[in-house]
Steps between C-alpha positions, in 0.01 A plus 500: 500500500778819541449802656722744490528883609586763310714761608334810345162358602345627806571197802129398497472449112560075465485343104367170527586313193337218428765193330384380153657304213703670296542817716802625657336687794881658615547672190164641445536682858830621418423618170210684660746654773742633260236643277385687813128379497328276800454161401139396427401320835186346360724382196322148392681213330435460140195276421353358205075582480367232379185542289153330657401189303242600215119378658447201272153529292276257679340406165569583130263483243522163366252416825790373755357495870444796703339862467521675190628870520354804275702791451339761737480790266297293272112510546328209442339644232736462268598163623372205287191292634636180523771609753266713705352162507797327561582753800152490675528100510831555667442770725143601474522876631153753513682779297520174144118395611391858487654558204341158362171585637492845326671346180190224493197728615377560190382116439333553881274790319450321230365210603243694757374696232422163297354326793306843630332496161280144586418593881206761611585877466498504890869332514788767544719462254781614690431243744543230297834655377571475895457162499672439204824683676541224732466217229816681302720528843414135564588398134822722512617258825375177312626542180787319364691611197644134446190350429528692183125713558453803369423695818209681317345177476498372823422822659190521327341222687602587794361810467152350417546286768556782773161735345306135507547474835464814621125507338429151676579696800299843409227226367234412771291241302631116578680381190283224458237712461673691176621200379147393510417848324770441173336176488155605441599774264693322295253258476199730400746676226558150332135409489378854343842513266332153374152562503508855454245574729475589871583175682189401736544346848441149366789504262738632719383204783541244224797620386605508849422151577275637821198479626265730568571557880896482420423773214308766714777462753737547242333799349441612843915507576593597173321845591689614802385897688760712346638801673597799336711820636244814563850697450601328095486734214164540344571715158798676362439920543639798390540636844769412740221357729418110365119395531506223750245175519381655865430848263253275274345254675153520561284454853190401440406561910547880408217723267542707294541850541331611152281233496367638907458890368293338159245356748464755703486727211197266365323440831426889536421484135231275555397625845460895327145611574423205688299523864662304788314199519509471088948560555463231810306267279771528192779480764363210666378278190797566260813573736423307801301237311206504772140336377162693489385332814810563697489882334146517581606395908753786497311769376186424660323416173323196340641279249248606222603879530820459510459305141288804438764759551758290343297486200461854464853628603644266195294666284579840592865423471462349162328852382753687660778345338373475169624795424807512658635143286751719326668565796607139563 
């Protein structure tokens, strides 16, 4: 390394010149003097940039080892199937099973609305399109495109599969005992598609191969307590508010209202014109079902009159409603 002064330059200023090939370091600062400029003190040796080695493609398309690289611009939309395939068994990221999932959802729908069709009206549909969801994720990880599958295929039974057991799970009767069920069914339909007729409890048993204790317990299991949901839709409407089974069903603990105002209605029909003991004895012998002698014990009276009064009170009413026959 030189360093030299120069003699316009203030004392302080120093050019360090760094040697290099090829460079004639005494010249350049003399050439720099003369021309009355300051040499460049940071002046750098001349170097050669050498370009960064090209990132080799891990893998090509003819299937060589490694991950396979997409263009990043490109959505996968518009990128074949069988290399979204190919790229999920490689590098299996949530953005390619999303798009999978919603590319595939349609067989998920489909095949609840088949299966919803042979179940009561009390399943959800959309549940069993729930359950189905999980049967297509797990058949997206499973599947393998070199088996040479059509992915439609094999998704559809994994689908099933999923909904199947998601209704053993909703299901609270043992599956022996439905199993037990489709047997006797299927049994009965055979013996009245041959005979035509409606098959008797003998047939079925014979049929069967039972006997007659085995049968009844048969029978017995094959007819399991159902429960239904108070909350399922009853009947279409017009309205925005749906008639529920809790809107329909019927208490028979509870009376009816009309039915409650027509007896009353009646009872002061009858009892019209009537004295008190000939109301109490109506009261007593038709609404609280009482006998003459226990009527007679009330009121103070003897069995005979009490017949007596009876007698002639039912004939009064008859006459008095003869003529009023037109109003019923």
């Amino acid at each position: 390394m030189t360093i030299r002064k120069s003699a316009n330059a203030p004392a302080t200023s120093v050019a360090l010149l760094d040697e290099a090939p090829g460079v004639d370091i005494d010249s350049t600062v003399e050439t720099s003097l003369e021309a009355g400029t300051k040499p460049k003190a940071s002046a750098k040796p001349n170097t050669i940039k050498k370009k960064a080695p090209r990132r080799e493609r891990s893998a090509s398309r003819s299937g060589t080892k490694g991950s396979r690289t997409r263009d990043v611009d490109r959505p996968l939309s518009e990128i074949p199937i069988e290399e979204i395939w190919a790229l999920y068994r490689e590098e299996p990221t949530l953005d390619i099973r999303n798009f999978l999932v919603e590319k595939f959802f349609d067989l998920v729908r489909f095949t609840a609305e088949r299966m919803a069709m042979r179940l009561p009206a009390e399943v959800d549909t959309n549940d069993l399109m729930s359950a189905g969801s999980f049967g297509l994720m797990d058949a997206i990880n499973a599947y393998d495109p070199g088996r040479n599958v059509k992915f439609e295929t094999y998704c559809t039974q994994r689908i099933r599969g999923a909904i199947f057991d998601e209704l053993r799970s909703m299901d609270w009767v043992p599956r022996l005992v439905r199993s037990r069920t489709a047997k006797f069914e299927s049994t009965r339909k055979q013996i009245e598609m041959e005979t035509g007729q409606a098959a008797s409890d003998d047939e079925i048993a014979d049929r069967l191969q039972l006997t007659d204790d085995d049968y009844k317990k048969l029978k017995r299991d094959s007819r399991p307590i159902t429960q239904v949901s108070l909350n399922r839709k009853w009947f279409e409407t017009d309205s925005s508010k749906d008639v529920r089974e809790i809107d329909v069903v019927k208490d028979t603990r509870q009376e009816n209202p009309l039915t409650t105002v027509q007896r009353q209605d009646l009872q002061g029909l009858l009892t019209k014109g009537l004295s008190r003991a000939e109301r109490l004895i109506v009261i007593l012998y038709y609404y609280e079902e009482m006998t003459m002698k226990e009527i007679g014990l009330t009121l103070d009276l003897s069995e005979s009159r009490v017949s007596q009064m009876h007698s002639s009170i039912l004939a009064r009413l008859k006459a008095q409603m003869q003529h009023r026959e037109k109003e019923f």
